[in-house]
C-alpha positions as CSV (number, residue, x, y, z in Angstrom):
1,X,56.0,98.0,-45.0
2,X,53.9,95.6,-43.0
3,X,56.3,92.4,-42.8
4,X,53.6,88.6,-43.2
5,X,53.9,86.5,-40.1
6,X,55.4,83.4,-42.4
7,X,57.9,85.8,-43.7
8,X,59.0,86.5,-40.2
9,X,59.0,83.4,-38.8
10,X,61.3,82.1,-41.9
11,X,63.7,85.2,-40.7
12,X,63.9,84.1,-37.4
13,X,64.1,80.7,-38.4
14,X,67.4,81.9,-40.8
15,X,68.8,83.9,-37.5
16,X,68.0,80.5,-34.8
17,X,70.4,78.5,-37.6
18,X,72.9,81.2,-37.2
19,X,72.6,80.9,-33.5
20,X,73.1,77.5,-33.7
21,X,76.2,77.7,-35.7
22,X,77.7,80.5,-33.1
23,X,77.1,78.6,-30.0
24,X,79.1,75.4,-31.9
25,X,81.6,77.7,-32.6
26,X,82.1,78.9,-28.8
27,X,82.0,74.8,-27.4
28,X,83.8,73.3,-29.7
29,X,86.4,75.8,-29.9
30,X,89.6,74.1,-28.6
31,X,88.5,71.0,-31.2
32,X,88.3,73.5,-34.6
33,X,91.6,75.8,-33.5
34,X,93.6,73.2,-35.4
35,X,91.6,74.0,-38.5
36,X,92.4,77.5,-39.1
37,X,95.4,78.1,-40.6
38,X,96.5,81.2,-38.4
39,X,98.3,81.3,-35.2
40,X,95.4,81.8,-32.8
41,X,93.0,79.6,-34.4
42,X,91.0,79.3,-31.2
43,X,90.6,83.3,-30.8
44,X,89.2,83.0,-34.3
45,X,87.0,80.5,-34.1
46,X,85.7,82.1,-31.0
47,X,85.8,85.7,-32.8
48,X,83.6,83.8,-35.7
49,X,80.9,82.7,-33.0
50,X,80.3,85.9,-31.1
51,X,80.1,87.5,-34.7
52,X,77.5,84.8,-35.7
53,X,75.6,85.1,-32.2
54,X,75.6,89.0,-32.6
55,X,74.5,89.2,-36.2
56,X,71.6,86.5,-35.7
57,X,70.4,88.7,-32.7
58,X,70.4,91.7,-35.3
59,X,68.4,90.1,-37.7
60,X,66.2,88.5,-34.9
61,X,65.1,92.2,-33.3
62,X,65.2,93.3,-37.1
63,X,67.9,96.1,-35.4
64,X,70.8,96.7,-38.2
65,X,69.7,93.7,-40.0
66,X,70.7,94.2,-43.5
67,X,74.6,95.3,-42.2
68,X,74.4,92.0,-40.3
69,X,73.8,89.9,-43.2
70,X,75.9,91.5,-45.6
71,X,78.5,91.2,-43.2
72,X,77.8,87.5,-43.0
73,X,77.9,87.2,-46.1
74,X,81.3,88.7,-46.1
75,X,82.7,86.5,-43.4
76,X,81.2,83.7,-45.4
77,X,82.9,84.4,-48.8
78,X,86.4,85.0,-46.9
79,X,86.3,82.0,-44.7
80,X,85.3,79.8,-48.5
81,X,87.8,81.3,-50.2
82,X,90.5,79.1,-51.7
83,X,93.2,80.9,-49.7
84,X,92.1,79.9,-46.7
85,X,92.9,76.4,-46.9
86,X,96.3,74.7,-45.7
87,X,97.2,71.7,-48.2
């Protein structure tokens, strides 16, 4: 299947935000420890980066792409989840 050139610029686009998010992730990691309510919150929010980096360079080389965003997806729906919230 022969993929359009706006098609694949919009997926590359997707992957730069994801990017984006990771490296924000990785600098400001001592700053959004606090915010996760495990011991270790800094190992998780640096955990949460690499895995963002990783997956948007996935969907970027279009290399294990679908796995990547499910997985993201995944991430996504257990970091939202109500549970995950300290009062």
């Amino acid at each position: 299947m022969k993929i359009h050139i706006p098609t694949r610029m919009a997926v590359v686009l997707y992957a730069l935000i994801w990017v984006y998010f990771g490296i924000n992730h990785l600098l400001h990691a001592k700053e959004m420890g606090p915010m996760v309510p495990l011991p270790g919150g800094t190992f998780f929010v640096v955990l949460t980066g690499i895995a963002m980096i990783l997956a948007a360079v996935a969907i970027i080389f279009n290399k294990y792409a679908k796995p990547a965003c499910y997985l993201l997806a995944l991430m996504l729906v257990i970091l939202s989840s109500p549970f995950t919230y300290r009062d």
